[in-house]
C-alpha positions in Angstrom: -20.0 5.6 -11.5 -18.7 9.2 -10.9 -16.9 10.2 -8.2 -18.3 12.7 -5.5 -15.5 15.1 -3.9 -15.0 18.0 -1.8 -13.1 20.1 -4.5 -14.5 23.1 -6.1 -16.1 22.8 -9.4 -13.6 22.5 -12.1 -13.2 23.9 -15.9 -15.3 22.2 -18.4 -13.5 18.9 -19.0 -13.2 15.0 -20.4 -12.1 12.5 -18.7 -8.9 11.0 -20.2 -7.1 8.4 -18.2 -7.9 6.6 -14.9 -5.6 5.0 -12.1 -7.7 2.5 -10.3 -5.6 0.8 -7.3 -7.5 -1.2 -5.0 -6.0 -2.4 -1.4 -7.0 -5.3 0.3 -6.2 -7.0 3.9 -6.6 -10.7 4.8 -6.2 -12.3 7.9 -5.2 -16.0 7.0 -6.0 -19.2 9.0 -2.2 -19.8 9.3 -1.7 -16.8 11.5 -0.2 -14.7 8.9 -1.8 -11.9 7.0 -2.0 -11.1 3.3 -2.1 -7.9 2.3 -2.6 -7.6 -2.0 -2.9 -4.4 -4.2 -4.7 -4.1 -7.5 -3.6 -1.3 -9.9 -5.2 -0.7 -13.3 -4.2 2.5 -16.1 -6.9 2.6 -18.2 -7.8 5.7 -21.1 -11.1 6.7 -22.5 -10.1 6.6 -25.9 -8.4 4.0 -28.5 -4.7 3.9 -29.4 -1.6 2.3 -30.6 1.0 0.3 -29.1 3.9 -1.1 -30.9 4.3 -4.4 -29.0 -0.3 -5.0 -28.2 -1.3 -3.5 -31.7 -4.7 -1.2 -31.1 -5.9 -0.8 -27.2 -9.0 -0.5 -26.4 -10.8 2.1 -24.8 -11.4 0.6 -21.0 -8.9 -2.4 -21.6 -6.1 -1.9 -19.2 -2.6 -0.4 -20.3 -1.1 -1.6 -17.2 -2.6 -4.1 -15.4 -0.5 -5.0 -12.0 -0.7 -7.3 -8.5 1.4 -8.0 -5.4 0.4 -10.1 -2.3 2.8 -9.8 0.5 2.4 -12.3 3.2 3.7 -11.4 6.4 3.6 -11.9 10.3 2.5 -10.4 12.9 5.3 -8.5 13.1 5.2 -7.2 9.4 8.1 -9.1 8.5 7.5 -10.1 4.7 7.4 -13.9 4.4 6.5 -14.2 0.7 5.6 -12.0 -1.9 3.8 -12.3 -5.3 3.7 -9.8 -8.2 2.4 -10.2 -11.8 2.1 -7.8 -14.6 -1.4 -9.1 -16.0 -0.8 -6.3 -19.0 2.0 -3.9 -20.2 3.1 -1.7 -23.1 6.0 -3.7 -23.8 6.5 -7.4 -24.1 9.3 -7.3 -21.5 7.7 -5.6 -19.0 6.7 -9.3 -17.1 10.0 -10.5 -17.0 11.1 -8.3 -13.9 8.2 -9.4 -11.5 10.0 -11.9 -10.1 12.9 -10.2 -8.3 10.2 -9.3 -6.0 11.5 -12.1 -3.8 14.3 -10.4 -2.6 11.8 -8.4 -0.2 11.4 -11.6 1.8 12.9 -10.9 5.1 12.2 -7.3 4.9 10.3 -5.9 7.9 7.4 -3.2 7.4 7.9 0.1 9.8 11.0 3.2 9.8 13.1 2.7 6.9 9.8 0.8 4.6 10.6 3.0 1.7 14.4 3.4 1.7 14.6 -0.6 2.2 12.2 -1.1 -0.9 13.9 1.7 -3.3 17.6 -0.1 -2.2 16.0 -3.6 -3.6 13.6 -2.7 -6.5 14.2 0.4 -6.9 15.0 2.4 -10.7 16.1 -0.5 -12.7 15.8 -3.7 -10.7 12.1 -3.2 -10.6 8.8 -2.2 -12.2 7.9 1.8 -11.5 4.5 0.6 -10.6 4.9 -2.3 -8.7 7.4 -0.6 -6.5 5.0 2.5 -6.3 2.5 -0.1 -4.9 4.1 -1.8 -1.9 4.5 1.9 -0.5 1.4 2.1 1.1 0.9 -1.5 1.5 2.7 -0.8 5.4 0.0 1.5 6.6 -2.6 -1.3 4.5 -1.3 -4.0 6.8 -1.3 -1.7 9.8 -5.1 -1.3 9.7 -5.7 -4.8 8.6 -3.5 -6.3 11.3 -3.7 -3.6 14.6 -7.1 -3.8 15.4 -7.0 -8.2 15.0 -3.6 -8.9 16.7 -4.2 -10.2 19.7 -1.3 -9.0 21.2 -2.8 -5.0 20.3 -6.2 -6.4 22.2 -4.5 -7.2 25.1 -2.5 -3.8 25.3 -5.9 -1.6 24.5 -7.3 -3.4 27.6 -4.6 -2.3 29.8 -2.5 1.5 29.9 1.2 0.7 27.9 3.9 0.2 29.2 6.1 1.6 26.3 5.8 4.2 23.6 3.3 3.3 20.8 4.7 3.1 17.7 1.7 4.9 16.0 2.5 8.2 18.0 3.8 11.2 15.9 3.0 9.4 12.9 0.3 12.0 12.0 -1.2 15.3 12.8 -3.9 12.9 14.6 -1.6 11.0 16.7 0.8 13.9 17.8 2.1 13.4 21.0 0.5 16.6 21.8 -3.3 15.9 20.5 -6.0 15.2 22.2 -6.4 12.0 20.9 -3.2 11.0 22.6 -4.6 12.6 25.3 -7.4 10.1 25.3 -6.0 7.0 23.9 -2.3 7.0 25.5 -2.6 9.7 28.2 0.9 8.3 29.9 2.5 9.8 26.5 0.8 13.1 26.2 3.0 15.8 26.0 0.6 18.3 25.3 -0.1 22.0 27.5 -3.3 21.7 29.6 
């Protein structure tokens, strides 16, 4: 299944090597969320690897998971990562110093906070690479469900949402500011 994109037409070409990462948010019966990422490397062709012998074209080079479990107030209560497949034997071995994340609230800082604990050597490039995104992942699965978001959309806020100036969209200045959160428009009329 090919992609289909906005960019302009490229140079003749083969495809070589695909990244699949797949995000996914679940809202538990507990009252805490999940939110679990899904990252395959894959290549189009067969090869060598010292530690797996011959790899298959389509069978994953890397093959990595994490669930994070948090609250409603993105602070992470558990976490969960597994290497499903590596290039090298040892590879597994570091998924679980993941665990040190527990306590760790999502929002200003996300990154830093992960690169201080499982950052460089005291991690997995890819796993770490993954729980980037996984704040803005839990702020789309989470937002629109809390009910403590429902009960602010129904009413004007009485403090300064933390989704302003977080993107050209939600400038302080745009109209969807204007719109949504008009007490906190700074925008020229």
């Amino acid at each position: 299944m090919g992609l289909t994109m906005a960019l302009p037409e490229s140079q003749d070409r083969k495809l070589a090597h695909t990244r699949a990462i797949d995000y996914r948010g679940y809202e538990r019966e507990d009252g805490l969320w999940d939110i679990e990422a899904h990252m395959t490397d894959t290549k189009t062709y067969i090869f060598k690897n010292n530690w797996r012998g011959e790899i298959q074209a389509g069978e994953p080079l890397h093959e990595m998971l994490l669930r994070l479990t948090i609250d409603d107030n993105f602070v992470i209560k558990d976490i969960i990562a597994s290497t499903e497949h590596s290039p090298f034997e040892m590879c597994p071995d570091i998924a679980p110093s993941y665990k040190c994340l527990v306590g760790i609230q999502m929002g200003p800082g996300w990154r830093r906070a992960i690169r201080l604990k499982v950052g460089g050597i005291r991690g997995c490039t890819h796993l770490t690479e993954l729980l980037f995104p996984m704040a803005t992942v839990a702020m789309q699965t989470i937002w629109p469900l809390s009910k403590k978001n429902r009960n602010n959309l129904e009413q004007e806020p009485k403090k300064r949402p933390t989704i302003l100036d977080t993107c050209h969209a939600w400038s302080s200045d745009s109209s969807v500011v204007k719109e949504n959160a008009p007490k906190f428009y700074s925008g020229k009329d």
